[in-house]
N, C-alpha and C positions, 0 to 999 in steps of 0.2 A: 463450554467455556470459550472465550472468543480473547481474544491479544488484540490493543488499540494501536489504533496508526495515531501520529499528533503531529503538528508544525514546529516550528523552533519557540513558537511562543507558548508552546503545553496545550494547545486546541487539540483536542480529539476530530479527527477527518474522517476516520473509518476503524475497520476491524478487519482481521484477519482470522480467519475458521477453519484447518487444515492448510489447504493449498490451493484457497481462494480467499480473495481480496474484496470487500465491502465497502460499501458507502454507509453512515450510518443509518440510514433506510433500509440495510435492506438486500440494495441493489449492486450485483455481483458486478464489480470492474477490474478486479485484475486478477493472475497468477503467482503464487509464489513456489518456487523452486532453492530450496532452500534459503539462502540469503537473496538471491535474483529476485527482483522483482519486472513482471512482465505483464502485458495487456493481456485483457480475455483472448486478442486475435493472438498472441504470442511476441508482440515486439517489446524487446526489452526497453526498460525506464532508467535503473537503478538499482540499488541495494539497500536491506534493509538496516539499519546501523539507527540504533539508539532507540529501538523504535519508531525510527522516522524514516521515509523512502529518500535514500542521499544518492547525488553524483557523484561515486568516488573515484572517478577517471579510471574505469577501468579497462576501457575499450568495450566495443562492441561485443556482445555474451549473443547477440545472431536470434535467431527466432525461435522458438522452443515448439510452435504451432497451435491452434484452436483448442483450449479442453475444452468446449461445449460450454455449455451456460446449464450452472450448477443451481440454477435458480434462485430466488429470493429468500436469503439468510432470517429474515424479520425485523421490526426494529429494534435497535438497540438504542439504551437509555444512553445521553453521554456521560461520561463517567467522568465531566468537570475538566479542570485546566490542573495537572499537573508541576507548572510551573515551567519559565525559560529550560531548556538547556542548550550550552552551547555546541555547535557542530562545524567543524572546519569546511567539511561539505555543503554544496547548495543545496537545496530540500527540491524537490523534484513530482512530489507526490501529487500535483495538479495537472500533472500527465495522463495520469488516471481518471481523473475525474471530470476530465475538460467533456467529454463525450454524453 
């Protein structure tokens, strides 16, 4: 069973699969750490809040370091638009996926 990442507009962006982070491809691009959200190399991004990867001012959470590459999840079908929700935080989750 896989838990989807979305944007503020309810787009599905990726999935998360224990304590790593996906693109719908597939393609492993980040860490998660309980609500922390951090790059494969380990720099954190964010938090996960709503489903969605948000900036919740929390200060710097510092480097957590490399877990290796967990390799290729598969692809996952999208699971459609959700719908808006609103989030007082900016969304952030293109941090991840810029590389």
């Amino acid at each position: 069973m896989v838990d989807y990442i979305y944007n503020q507009r309810g787009e599905a962006v990726g999935f998360w699969k224990g304590q790593h982070i996906y693109e719908l491809s597939g393609k492993p691009v980040g860490q998660l750490r309980d609500t922390h959200v951090h790059t494969l190399s380990g720099e954190y991004i964010g938090e996960l809040y709503k489903e969605m990867v948000a900036d919740k001012h929390i200060g710097q959470r510092g480097n957590i370091g490399s877990s290796g590459n967990p390799g290729n999840a598969g692809n996952h079908a999208n699971p459609g638009n959700r719908g808006v929700v609103s989030c007082i935080y900016p969304e952030v989750w293109e941090s991840l996926f810029k590389n």
